[in-house]
PLY file of the C-alpha trace (Angstrom):
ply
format ascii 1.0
element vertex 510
property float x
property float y
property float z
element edge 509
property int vertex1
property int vertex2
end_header
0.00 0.00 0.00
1.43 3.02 -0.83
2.20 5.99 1.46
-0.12 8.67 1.92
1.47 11.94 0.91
0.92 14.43 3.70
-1.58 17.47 3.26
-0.26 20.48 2.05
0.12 23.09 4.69
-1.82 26.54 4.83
-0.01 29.80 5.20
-0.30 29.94 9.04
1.44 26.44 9.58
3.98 27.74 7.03
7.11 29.39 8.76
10.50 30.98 7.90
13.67 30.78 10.15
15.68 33.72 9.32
19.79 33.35 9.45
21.38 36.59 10.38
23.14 38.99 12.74
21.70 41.21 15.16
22.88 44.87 16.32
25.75 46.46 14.73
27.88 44.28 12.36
31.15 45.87 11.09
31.99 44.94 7.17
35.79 44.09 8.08
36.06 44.52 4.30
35.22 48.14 3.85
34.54 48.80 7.69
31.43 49.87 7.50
28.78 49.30 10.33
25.51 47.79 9.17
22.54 47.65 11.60
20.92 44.41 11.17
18.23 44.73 13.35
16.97 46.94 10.75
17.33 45.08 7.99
14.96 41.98 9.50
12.51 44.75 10.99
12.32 46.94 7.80
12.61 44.63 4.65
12.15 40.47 6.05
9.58 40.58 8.69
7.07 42.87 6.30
7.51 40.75 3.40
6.55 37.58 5.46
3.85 39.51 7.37
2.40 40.49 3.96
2.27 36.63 2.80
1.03 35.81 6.10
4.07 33.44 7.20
5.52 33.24 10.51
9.33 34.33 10.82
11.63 34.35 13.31
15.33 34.86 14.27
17.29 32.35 16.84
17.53 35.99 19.41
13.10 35.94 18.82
12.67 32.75 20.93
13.65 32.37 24.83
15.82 29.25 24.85
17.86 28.70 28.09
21.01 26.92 27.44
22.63 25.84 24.36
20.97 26.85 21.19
22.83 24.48 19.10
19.99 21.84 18.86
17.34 23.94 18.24
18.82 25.58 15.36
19.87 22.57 13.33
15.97 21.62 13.79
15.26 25.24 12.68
17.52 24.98 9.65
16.44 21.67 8.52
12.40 22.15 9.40
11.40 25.14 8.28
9.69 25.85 5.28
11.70 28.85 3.80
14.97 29.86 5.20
16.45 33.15 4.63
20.02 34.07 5.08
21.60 37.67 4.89
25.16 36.89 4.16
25.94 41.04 4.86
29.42 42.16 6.63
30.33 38.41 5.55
29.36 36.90 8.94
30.87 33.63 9.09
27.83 31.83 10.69
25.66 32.77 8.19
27.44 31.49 5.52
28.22 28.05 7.88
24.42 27.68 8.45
23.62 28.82 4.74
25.76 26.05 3.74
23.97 22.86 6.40
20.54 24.45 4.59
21.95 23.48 0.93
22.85 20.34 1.95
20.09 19.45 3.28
17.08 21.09 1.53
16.87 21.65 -2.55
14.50 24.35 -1.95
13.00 27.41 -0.68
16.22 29.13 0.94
16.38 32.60 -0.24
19.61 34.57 -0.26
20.15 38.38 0.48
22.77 40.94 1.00
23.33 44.50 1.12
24.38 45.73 -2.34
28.09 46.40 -1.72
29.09 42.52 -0.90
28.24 41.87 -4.38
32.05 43.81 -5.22
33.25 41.16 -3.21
30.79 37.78 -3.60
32.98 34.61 -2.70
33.13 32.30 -6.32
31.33 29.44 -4.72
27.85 31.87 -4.46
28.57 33.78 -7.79
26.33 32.04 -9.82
23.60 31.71 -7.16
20.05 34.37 -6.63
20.98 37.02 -4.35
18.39 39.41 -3.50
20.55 42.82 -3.16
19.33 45.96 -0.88
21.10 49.41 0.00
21.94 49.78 3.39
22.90 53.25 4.78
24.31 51.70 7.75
22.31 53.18 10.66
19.33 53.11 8.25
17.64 51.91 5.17
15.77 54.59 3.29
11.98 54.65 3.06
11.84 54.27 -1.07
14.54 51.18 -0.67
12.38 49.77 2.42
8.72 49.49 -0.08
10.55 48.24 -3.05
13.08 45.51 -1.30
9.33 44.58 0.38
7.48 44.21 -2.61
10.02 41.88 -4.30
10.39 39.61 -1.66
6.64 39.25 -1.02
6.73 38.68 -4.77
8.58 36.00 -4.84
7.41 34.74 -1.55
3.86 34.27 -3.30
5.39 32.27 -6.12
7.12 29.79 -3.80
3.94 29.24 -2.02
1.68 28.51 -4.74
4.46 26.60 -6.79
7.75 26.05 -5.36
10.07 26.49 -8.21
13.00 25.01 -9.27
16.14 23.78 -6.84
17.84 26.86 -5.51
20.47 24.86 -3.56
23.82 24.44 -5.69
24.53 21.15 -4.45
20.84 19.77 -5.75
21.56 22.02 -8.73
25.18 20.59 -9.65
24.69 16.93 -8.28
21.56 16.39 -10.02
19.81 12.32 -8.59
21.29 13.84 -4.60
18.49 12.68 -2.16
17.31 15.05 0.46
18.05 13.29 3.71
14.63 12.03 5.55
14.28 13.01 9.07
11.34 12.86 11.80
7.91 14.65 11.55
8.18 18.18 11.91
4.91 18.66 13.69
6.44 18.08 17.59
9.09 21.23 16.42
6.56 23.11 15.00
4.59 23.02 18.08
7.46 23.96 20.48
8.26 27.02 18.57
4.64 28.32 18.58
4.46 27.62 22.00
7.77 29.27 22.63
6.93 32.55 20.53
3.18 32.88 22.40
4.17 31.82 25.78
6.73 34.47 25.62
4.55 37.39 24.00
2.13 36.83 27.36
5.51 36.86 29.47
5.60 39.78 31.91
7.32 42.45 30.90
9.16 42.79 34.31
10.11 39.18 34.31
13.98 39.18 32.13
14.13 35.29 32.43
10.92 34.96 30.45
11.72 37.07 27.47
14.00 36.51 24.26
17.44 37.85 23.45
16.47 40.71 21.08
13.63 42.03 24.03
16.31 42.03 26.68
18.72 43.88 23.72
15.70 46.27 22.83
14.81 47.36 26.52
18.97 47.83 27.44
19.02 49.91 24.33
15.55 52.04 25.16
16.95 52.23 28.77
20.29 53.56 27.23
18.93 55.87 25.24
16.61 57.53 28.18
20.17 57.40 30.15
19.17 55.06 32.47
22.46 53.46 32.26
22.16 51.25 35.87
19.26 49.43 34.04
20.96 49.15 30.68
24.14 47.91 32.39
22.21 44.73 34.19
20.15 44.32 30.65
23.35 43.97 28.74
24.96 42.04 31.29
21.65 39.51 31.10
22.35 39.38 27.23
25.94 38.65 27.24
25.28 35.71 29.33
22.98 34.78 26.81
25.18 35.02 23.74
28.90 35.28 25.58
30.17 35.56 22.14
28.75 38.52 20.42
31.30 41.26 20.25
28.45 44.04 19.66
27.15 42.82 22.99
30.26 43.35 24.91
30.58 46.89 23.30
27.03 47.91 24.46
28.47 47.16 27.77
31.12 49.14 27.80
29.62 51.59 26.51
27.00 51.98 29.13
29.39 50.88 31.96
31.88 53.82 31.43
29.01 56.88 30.40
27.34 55.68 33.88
29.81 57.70 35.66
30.85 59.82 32.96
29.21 63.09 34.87
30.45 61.69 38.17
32.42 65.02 40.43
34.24 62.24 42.08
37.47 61.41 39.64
37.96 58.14 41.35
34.29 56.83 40.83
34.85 57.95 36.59
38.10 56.76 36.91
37.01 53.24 37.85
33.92 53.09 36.07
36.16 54.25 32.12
39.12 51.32 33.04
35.97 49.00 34.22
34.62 49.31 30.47
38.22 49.47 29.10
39.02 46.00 30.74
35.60 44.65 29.19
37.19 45.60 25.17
40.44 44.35 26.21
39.06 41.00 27.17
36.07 40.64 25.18
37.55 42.38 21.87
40.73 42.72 21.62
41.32 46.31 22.21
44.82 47.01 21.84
45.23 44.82 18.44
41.52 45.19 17.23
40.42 46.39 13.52
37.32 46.67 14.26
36.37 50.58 14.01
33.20 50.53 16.84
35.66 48.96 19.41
38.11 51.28 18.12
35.94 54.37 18.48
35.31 53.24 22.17
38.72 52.88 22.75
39.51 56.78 21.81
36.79 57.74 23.22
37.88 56.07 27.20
41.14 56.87 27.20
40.27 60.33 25.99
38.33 60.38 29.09
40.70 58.96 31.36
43.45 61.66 30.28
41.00 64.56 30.72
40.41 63.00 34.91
44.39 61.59 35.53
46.36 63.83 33.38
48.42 60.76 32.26
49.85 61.71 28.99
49.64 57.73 27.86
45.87 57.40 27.97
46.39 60.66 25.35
48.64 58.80 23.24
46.31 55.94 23.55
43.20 57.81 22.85
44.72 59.07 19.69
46.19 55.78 18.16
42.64 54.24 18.83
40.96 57.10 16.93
43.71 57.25 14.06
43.34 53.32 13.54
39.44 53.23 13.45
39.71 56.46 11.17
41.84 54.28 8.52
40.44 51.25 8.73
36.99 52.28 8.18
37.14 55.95 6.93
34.38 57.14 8.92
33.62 60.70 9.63
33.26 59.97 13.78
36.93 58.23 13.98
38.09 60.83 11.94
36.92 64.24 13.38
37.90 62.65 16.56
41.90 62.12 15.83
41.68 65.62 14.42
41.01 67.21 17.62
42.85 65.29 19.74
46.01 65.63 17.06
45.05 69.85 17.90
45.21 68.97 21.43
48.48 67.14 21.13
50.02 69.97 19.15
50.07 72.44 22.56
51.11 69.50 24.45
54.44 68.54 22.74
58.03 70.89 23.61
59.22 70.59 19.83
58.11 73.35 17.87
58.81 70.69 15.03
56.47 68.29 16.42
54.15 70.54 17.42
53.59 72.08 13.65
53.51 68.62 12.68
50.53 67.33 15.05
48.69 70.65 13.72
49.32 69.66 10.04
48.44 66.48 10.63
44.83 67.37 12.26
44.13 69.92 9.10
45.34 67.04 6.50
42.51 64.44 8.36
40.28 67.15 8.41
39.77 68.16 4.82
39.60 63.94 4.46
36.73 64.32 6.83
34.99 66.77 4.66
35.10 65.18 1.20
33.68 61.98 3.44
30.76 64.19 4.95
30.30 65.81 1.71
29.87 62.91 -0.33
27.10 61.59 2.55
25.45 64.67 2.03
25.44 64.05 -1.94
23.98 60.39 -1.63
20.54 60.21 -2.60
18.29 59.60 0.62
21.05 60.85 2.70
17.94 62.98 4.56
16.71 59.60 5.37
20.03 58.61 7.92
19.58 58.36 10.94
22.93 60.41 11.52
22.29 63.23 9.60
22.34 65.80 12.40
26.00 64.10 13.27
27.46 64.41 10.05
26.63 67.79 9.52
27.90 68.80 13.09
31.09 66.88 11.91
31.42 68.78 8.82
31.07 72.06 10.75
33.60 71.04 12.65
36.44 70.09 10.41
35.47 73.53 8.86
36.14 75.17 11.80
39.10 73.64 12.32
40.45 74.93 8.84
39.71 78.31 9.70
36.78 78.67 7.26
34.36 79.90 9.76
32.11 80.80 6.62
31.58 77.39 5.77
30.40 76.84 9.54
27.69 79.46 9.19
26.09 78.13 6.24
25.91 74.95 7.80
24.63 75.36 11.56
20.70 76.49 10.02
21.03 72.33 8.87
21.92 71.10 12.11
19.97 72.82 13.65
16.84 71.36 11.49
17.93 67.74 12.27
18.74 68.25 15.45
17.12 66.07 18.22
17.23 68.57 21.56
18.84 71.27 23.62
21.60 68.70 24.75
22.85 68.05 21.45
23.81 71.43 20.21
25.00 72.53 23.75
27.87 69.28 23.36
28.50 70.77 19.81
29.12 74.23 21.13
31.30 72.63 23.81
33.30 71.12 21.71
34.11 73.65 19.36
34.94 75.82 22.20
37.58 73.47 23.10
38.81 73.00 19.80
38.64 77.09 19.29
40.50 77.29 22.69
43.11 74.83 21.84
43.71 76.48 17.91
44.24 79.80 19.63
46.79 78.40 22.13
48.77 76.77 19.52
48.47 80.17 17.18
49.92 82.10 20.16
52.81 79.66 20.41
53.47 79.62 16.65
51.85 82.50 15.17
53.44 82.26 12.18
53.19 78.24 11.66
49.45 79.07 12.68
48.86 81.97 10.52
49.97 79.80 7.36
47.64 76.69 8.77
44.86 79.13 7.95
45.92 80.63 5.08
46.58 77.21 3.25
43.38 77.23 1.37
43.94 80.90 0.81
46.96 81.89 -0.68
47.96 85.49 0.60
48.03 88.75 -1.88
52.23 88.54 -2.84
54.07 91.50 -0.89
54.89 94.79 -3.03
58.41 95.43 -3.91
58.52 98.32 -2.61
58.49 97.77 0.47
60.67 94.01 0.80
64.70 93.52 1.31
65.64 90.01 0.73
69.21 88.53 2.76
70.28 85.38 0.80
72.36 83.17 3.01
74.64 80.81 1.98
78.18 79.66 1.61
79.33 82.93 0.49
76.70 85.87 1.07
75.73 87.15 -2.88
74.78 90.61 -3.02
71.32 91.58 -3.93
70.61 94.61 -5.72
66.79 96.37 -5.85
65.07 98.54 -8.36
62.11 100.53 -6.90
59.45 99.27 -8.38
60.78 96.55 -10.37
61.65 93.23 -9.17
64.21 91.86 -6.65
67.33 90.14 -7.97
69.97 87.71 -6.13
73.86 88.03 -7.53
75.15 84.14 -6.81
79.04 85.75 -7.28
81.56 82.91 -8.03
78.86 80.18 -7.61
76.38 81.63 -10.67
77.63 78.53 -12.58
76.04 76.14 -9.95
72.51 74.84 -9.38
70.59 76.50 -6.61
69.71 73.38 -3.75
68.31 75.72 -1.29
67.96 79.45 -0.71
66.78 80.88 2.77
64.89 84.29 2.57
64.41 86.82 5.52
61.49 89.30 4.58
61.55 92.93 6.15
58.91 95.38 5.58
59.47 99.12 6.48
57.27 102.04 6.43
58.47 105.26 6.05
0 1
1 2
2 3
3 4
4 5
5 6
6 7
7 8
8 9
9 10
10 11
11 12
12 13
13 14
14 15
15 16
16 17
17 18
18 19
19 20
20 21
21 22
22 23
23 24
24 25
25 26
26 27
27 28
28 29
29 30
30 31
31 32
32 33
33 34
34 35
35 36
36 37
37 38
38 39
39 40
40 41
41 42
42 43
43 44
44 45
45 46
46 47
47 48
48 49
49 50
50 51
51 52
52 53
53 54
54 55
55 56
56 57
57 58
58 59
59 60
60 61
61 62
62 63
63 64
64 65
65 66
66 67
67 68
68 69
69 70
70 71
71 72
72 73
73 74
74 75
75 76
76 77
77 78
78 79
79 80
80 81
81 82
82 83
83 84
84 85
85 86
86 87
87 88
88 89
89 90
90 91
91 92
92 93
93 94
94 95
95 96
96 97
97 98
98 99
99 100
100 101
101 102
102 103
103 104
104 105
105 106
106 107
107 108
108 109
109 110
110 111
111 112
112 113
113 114
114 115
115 116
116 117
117 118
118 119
119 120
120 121
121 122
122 123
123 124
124 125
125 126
126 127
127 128
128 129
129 130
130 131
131 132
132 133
133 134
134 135
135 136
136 137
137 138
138 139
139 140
140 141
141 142
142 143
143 144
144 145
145 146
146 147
147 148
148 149
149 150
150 151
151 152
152 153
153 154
154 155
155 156
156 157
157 158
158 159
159 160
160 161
161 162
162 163
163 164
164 165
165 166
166 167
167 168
168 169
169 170
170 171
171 172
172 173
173 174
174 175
175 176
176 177
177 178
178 179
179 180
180 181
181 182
182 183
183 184
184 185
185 186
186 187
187 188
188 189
189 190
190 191
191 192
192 193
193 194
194 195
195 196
196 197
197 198
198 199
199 200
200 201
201 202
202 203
203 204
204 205
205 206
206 207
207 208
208 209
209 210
210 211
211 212
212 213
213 214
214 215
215 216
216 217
217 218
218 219
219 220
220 221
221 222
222 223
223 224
224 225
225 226
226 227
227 228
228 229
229 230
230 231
231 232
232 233
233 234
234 235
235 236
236 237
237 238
238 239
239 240
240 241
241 242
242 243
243 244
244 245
245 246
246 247
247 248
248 249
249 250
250 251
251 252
252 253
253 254
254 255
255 256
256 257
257 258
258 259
259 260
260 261
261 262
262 263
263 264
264 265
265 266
266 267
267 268
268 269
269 270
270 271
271 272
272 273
273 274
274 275
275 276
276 277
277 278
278 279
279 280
280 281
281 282
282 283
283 284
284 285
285 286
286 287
287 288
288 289
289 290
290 291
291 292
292 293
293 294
294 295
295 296
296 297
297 298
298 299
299 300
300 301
301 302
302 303
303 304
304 305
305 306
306 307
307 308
308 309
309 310
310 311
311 312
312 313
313 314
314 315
315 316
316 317
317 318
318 319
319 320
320 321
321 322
322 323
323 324
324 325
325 326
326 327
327 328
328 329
329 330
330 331
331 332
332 333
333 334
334 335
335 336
336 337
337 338
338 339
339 340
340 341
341 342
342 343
343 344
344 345
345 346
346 347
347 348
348 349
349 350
350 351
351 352
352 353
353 354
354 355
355 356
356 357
357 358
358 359
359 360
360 361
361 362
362 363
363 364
364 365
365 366
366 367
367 368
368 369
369 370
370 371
371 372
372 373
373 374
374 375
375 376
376 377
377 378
378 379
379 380
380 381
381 382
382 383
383 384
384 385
385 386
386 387
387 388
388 389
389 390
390 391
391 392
392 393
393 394
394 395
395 396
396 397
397 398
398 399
399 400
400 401
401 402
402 403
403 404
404 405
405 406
406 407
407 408
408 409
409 410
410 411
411 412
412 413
413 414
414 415
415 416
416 417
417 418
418 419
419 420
420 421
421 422
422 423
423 424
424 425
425 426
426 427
427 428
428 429
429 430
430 431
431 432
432 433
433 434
434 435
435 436
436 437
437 438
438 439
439 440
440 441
441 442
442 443
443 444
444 445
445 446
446 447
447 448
448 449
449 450
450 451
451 452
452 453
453 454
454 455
455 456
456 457
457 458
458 459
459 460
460 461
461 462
462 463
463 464
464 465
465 466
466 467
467 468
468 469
469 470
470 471
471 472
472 473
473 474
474 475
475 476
476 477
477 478
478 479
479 480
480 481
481 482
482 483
483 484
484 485
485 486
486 487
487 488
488 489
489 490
490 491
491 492
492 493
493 494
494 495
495 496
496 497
497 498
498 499
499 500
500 501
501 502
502 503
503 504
504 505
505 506
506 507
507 508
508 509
């Protein structure tokens, strides 16, 4: 008697396990930070909600203990699975790759569109749904149409699941699908799992899944309720030890907790507390990764403003410097700028000195072409970081003495801006970078005077009113027409070629 073929399931018994990061993700290749979270909430969940198919993320369901077991079920089980193979996370592609070898069909691939400059051979002939991410957000326009494909497509595989979209199906055609238990006991679990914990009490932490815990620390961080958001983000990392976005959430909260402490010691303890947790957890002192990096500068920054301690400067700067060339991002950058202006009034060598200020103008104008060319990207008024890159670009302006450029730009930030408290710190800071350009201009007025001038070349000097001293060897004479030019007499060595000349200017007014 032959087996009866199981009934087709309806939409709602249909479900979708979705393989992919959560948080920030840094793009080691181009060092870019992607938020993830916003790329299931704004483009997969819709498309599945549309269709009316359950989906869900390993960090949706409350599972205490190892998740190892459950996910292999997950990957095998479900009906569709999804993977997002952005910033190249290596367990997405591991799991994408136990999904193709065990299911012909219904996995759907996606990625942001600048992986495809860099798509590993093995997946280059395979359907990759590509989106634009911004990085802190997706834009509105690129939100509806990513949605409408993949609830498109979605449609198509329900009604009539086309053909194979696993390569190892497609390239070893007769390969069996491996045969495993009923699904229905799984299936169960999880929809017991996902409503038991939607009726959880809020209050309760035990009872709710990793990305609830991550939402409320990251609502509690954001209202600066940073005792709460430190024991939320200490729950999660027990969760998922691993995660390095976790473990900079938790520094990050850990040292701004007592960043408005009076008591130095208390700061003090709180900034090495959350430097200890990057060393550890991340790798601090050898890391490429440009969020840890940005922490980094941003600590020991700190911790030289409360000790004093020269090496937490040095620190601070070689943190922000690193994350600046790694991933050529405006915060990094702006950052090593100022504290290169800071170093410049801290160093005894007037040769050092001009160098650290040179240095700060030359990653400066860098900063602006990157801020400008945000600013030129279409749906840039979309970011979520618009009012930051514009305070950045006002900034780098101001630190190359084109105070013009500032003006026409503060009516913008002051559009996007999001309170009181955010242009008061941009006021503060300028007034310590204007403070700390002025001391180094009284130092070196005339190093500082041609800092300014450098994207302004200076009206030439009449020669009427300049004498010119050539010193060399043997001291030419230099004769002088009123009114016409100046001329240099090289004597006995007119026959050889000029390596250097050193010029004294004098004016006099009669």
């Amino acid at each position: 008697m032959a087996k009866k073929k199981p009934a087709a399931k309806t939409k709602d018994e249909l479900n979708c396990f979705v393989i992919i990061g959560f948080g920030m993700k840094t793009d080691y290749a181009t060092g870019r930070t992607l938020n993830l979270d916003l790329t299931y909430q704004k483009l997969i969940k819709p498309a599945f909600d549309n269709v009316g198919i359950r989906c869900f993320r390993a960090i949706d369901v409350n599972v205490t203990g190892s998740i190892d077991k459950l996910m292999y079920k997950w990957i095998y089980h479900a009906d569709f699975v999804v993977a997002d193979l952005s910033t190249m996370n290596a367990n997405v592609f591991y799991e994408l790759g136990v999904r193709h070898a065990q299911r012909p069909k219904t996995t759907l691939i996606m990625a942001e569109n600048e992986l495809f400059k860099m798509l590993p051979f093995d997946l280059s002939h395979t359907i990759i749904y590509g989106y634009e991410h911004l990085g802190e957000e997706i834009a509105e326009k690129e939100t509806q149409r990513f949605v409408g494909v993949l609830s498109d497509q979605l449609r198509k595989l329900v009604e009539s699941p086309m053909e194979e979209d696993s390569p190892v199906f497609t390239y070893l055609p007769g390969m069996v699908a491996p045969q495993w238990a009923d699904p229905k006991e799984l299936i169960d679990e999880l929809r017991t799992k996902l409503t038991e914990q939607a009726a959880a009490d809020p209050g309760d932490i035990k009872d709710q899944s990793l990305a609830i815990v991550v939402e409320r620390a990251e609502a509690a961080k954001n209202a600066g309720d940073y005792p709460t958001a430190i024991a939320l983000f200490k729950t999660a990392n027990d969760n998922d030890p691993k995660d390095i976005f976790l473990k900079q959430r938790l520094a990050l909260v850990t040292y701004k907790s007592k960043e408005k402490d009076e008591d130095d010691e208390v700061a003090i303890a709180a900034l090495k507390e959350a430097e200890k947790i990057l060393e550890e957890s991340c790798q601090l002192s050898i890391s490429n990764d440009p969020e840890t990096l940005g922490l980094g500068g941003a600590i020991n920054k700190r911790l030289h403003e409360r000790t004093g301690d020269i090496v937490y400067f040095e620190k601070s700067i070689d943190f922000y410097e690193r994350g600046f060339y790694v991933k050529h991002d405006y915060y990094n950058g702006i950052n090593a700028a100022f504290m290169y202006t800071l170093k410049a009034n801290l160093v005894d060598n007037e040769f050092d000195a001009i160098v650290c200020y040179g240095r700060a103008k030359m990653i400066r104008q860098k900063v602006v072409e990157i801020c400008l060319d945000l600013v030129g990207q279409e749906g840039f008024e979309k970011r979520g970081d618009c009012e930051w890159v514009y305070q950045t670009l006002a900034q780098a302006y101001l630190g190359m003495d084109q105070e013009d450029r500032v003006r026409e730009i503060l009516p913008k930030i002051e559009a996007f801006s999001k309170g009181s408290f955010d242009m008061t710190t941009f006021r503060d800071q300028n007034q310590k970078l204007i403070e700390a350009m002025e001391a180094f201009k009284r130092r070196y007025p005339v190093a500082g005077k041609s800092a300014a001038s450098a994207e302004t070349p200076e009206e030439p000097a009449t020669a009427q009113s300049t004498a010119v001293t050539v010193t060399g060897p043997k001291k030419p004479e230099a004769s002088h027409q009123p009114g016409g030019p100046i001329s240099i007499g090289l004597g006995s060595h007119q026959d050889k070629p000029v390596k250097s000349i050193e010029v004294t200017c004098k004016v006099e007014f009669t």
